[in-house]
N, C-alpha and C positions, 0 to 999 in steps of 0.2 A: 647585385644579388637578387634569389627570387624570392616575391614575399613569401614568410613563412606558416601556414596555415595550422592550426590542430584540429583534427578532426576527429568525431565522436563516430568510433567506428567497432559495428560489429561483427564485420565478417561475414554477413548476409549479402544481398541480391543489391540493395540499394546503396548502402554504403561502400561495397565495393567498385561498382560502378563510377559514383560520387569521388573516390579515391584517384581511379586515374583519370575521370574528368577532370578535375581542377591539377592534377599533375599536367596533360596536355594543355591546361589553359595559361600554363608557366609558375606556378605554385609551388612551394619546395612544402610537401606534404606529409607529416608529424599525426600518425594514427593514437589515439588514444583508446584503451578497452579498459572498460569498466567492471568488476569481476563484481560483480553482486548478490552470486550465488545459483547465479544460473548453469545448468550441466552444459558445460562447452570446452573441449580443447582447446585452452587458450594458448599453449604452443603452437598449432597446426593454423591459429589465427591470427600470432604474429608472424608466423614465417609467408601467411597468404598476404599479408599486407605488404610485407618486404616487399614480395616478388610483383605486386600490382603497381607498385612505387613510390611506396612508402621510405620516407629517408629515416624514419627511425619509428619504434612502438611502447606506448607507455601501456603495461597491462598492471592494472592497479588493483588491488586487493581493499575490498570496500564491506568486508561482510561483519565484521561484527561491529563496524561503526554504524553501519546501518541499522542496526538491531540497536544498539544498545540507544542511538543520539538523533532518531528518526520514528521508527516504530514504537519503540517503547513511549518516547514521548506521546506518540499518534496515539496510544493506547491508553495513557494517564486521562486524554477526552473524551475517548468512547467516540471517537471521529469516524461514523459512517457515513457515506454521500449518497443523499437520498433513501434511505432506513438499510441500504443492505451492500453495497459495495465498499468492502473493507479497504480501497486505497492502493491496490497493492501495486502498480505501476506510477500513481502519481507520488509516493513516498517516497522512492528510491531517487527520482531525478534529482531532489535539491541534492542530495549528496555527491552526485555525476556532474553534477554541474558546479559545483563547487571546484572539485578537483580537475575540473577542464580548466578552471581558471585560475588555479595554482601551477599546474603545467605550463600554461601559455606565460605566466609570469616568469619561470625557471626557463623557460625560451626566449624569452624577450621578444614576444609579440603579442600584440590585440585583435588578430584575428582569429576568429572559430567558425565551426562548420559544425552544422550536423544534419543529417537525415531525414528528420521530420517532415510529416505531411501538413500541406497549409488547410488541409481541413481537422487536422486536430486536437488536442490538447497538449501533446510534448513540448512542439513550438514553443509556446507561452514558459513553461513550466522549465525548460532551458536558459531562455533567453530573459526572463526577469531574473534568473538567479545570474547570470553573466553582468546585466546591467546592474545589480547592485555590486558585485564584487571588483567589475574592472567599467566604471563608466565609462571609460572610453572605447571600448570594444566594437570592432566591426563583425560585422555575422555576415554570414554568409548564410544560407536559406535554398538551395537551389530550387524546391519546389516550390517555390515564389519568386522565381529568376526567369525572366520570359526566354532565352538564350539554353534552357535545360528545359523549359518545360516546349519550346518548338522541335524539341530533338526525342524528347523521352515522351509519350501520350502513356505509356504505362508499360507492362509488367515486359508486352512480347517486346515494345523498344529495348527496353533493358539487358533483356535476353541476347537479343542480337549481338548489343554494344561489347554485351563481357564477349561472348564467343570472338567480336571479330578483334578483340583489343588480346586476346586470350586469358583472359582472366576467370580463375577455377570457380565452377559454381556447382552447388547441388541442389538446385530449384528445375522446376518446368511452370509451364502454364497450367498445369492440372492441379498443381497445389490449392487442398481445398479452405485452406483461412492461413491469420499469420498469428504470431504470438510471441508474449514478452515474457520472461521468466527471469523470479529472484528468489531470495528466500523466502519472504512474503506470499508469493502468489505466482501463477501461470496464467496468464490469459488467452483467449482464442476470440479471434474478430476475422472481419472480412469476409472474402471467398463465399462460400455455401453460406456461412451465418449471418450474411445479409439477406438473408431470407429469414423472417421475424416467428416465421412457423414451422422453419427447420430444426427437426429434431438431430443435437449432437451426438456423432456415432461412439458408441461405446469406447471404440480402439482409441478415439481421439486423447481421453484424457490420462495425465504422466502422473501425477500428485498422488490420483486417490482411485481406491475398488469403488467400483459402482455398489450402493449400502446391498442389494442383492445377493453381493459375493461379499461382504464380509463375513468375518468370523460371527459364528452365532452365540456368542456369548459377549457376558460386560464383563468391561473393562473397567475398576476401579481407579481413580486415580485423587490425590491432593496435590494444589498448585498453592504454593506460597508466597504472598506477594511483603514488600517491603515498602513504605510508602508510595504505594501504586505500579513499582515494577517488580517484576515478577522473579524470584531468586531461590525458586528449588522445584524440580517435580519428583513427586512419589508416586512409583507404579506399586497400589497392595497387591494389585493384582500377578504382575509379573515381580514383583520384590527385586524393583531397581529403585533408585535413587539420582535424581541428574542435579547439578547444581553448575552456575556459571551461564549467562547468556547466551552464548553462540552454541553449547551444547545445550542447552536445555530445551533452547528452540527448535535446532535441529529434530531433535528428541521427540520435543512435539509433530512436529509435521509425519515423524514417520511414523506414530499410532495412530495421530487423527485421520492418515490417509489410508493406512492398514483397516481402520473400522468405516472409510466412509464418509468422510467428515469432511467438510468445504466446499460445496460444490454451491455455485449461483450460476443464474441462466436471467441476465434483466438486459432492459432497452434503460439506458443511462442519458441526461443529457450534457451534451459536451458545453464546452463555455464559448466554442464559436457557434452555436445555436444552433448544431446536426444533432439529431437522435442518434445513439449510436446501438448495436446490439452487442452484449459482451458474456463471455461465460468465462467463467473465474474459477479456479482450484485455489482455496486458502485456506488450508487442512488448522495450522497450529495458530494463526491467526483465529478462529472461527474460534475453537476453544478460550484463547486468553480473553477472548474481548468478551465474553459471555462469563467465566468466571470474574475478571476485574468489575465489573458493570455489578457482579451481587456482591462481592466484597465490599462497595460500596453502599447496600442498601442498609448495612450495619454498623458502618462507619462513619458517614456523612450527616449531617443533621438534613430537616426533610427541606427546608429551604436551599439553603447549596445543592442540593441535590434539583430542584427546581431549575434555580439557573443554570445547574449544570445540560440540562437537558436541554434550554434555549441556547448554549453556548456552541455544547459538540457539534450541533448540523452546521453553523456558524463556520467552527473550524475545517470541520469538514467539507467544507465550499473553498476555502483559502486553501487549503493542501490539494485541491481537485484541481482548481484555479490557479495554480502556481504560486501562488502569494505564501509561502511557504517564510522566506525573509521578509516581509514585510511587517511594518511597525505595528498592524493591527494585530498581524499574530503573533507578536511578541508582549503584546500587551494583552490579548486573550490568554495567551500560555502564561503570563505570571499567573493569575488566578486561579486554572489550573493547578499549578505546580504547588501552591497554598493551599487547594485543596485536599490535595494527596499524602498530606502531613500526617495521615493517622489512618492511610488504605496500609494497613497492616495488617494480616491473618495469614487465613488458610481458608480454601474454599474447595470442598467437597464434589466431585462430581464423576458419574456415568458414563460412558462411552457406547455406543451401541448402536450399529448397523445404520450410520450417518446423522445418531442425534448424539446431543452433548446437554445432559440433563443432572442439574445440579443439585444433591444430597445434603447439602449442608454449609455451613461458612461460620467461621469461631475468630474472633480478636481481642486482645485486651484492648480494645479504642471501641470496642463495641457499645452503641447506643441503646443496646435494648436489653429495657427491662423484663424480665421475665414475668415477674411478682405486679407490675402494669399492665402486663398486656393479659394477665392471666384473665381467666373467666371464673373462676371456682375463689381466688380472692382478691380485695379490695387494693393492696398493697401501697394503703398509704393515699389513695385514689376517693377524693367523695364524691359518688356517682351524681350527690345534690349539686353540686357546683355547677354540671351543666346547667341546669335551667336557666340560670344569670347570662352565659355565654350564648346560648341559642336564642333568648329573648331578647340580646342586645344585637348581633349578627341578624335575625328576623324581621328587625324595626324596618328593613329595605323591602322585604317582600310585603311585609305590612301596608306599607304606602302605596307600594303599585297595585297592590289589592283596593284602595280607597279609590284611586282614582278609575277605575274600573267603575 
């Protein structure tokens, strides 16, 4: 019999290639698609795998697990990598890779395959989630396989190989970057924007109006969160109401993109040590993560909130990093998840020509005092108290003053 491989396949340039190579190399070839909310005919992609020789195709429907048991969690941290990329391709994999290895189980094999470039982050971010779920697993890698890499140098080999094996493609050499899409985000790399001074052309982005073209008015809205996830939006503005995760995210992405909202343009560093340059659309992520982040300056006492801010970059390097199953970040995410015990409100905010500017935030877990923090009275407050606390914290500046 031949060994039987599954393979993480999207239906693009390389993966398809990758397909009926390892079919020629004697492989009985088990296509898997990941449906994660990216616009793609995934009919038109299982029947391009049949025909490339694929012996059967699992197209998996991953979108609101991904929302609710990935993101949302990623969001309870305020996990951004490096102060401004929300994530939005390194989240989606553990959930991909999970599922590659519940398939390969329901096949009864340990082999997997995927795509990835061995200069960059997926690799990792695949393949630690495969080692913990099936340790014995064999991978396959081919862009670390000297036997693909003396046959493929890049895009035109490729080219050739599909035309001469006949295998349908809609790429050329002129394509000017590449890109990964889910619910979360779109990304554009490569091509033209490996040029660190290339300005991205207008047409390129799918998510969101350039804030130029949007509507010239605000947009009102309250997002409600529940112990840190997020479970209603109200448009006052347009007098809707969304309630349920997969709709309400949805929901979100298509206001924040209508007015403008998600767009990043940074040089990121990857965790094989390349600079990478990346531009990012992540319309409704860009909103939540800026409203949950004030809901908590009302909610959280000012210490937790401290460590929370040494923790998130933390997390945010292990979800970047692949380390997404691993023990540290199961043991960060408890604290976390303790956290979030009282992110309960409502948080106020603007929408407008690609800002997202917050109005207001209301909870009963709310820690602030009005009558404390007022200015006009005392509320309970004796302003004599300080001097005891500054004279005792002081005694340190005191003494480097002596020794001077």
């Amino acid at each position: 019999m031949k060994p039987k491989v599954i393979l993480a396949y999207s239906g693009g340039l390389d993966t398809s290639v990758m397909l009926k190579w390892l079919v020629n190399k004697g492989y009985n070839v088990i296509a898997y698609v990941a449906d994660v909310g990216q616009k793609e005919d995934f009919e038109k992609i299982k029947e391009k795998a049949l025909k490339t020789g694929a012996s059967k195709v699992y197209v998996e429907d991953l979108k609101k697990e991904l929302i609710e048991n990935y993101v949302f969690e990623m969001l309870k941290a305020n996990a951004i990598y490096e102060g401004q990329y929300l994530l939005g391709t390194a989240i989606a994999r553990p959930i991909i890779a999970k599922k590659h290895v519940e398939i390969a189980e329901k096949e009864g094999t340990n082999i997997l395959a995927h795509g990835c470039t061995g200069k960059g982050n997926d690799q990792v971010r695949f393949e630690f989630a495969w080692m913990k779920f099936m340790p014995d697993v064999e991978i396959i890698s081919p862009w670390r396989e000297d036997d693909w890499l003396s046959e493929f140098k890049g895009r035109k080999d490729l080219i050739n190989y599909a035309k001469k094996e006949n295998i349908p493609i809609d790429v050329t050499l002129e394509k000017p970057y590449s890109t990964d899409e889910n619910l979360l985000h779109i990304s554009y790399e490569s091509g033209i924007l490996e040029d660190t001074s290339c300005k991205p052309n207008e047409d390129m982005f799918k998510l969101t109006k350039s804030p130029k073209d949007a509507p010239d008015k605000e947009i009102e809205i309250i997002i409600e969160f529940n112990n840190g996830v997020p479970v209603k939006v109200v448009n006052l503005t347009g007098n809707k109401e969304v309630k349920g995760s997969f709709k309400l995210f949805t929901y979100l992405n298509k206001i924040a993109g209508e007015n403008g909202i998600g767009r990043i343009d940074i040089v990121e560093n990857r965790f094989v040590g390349i600079k990478s340059r990346g531009v990012y659309e992540t319309p409704a992520g860009t909103i939540l993560f800026k409203a949950h982040h004030d809901l908590e300056s009302i909610t959280l006492d000012r210490e937790v909130i401290h460590l929370k801010e040494l923790i998130s970059p933390m997390i945010a390097k292990l979800i970047y990093n692949g380390f997404w199953y691993s023990p540290e970040m199961e043991f960060l995410m408890a604290a976390i998840n303790k956290s979030q015990e009282n992110v309960t409100g409502k948080v106020h905010l603007t929408l407008y020509k690609g800002n997202v500017i917050v109005t207001g935030r209301e909870s009963d877990f709310s820690l602030y005092n009005e009558a404390l923090s007022s200015m006009d009275v005392d509320g309970g407050y004796d302003q004599k108290d300080a001097s005891g606390f500054i004279k005792i914290i002081g005694l340190k500046f005191k003494m480097q003053g002596v020794k001077k």
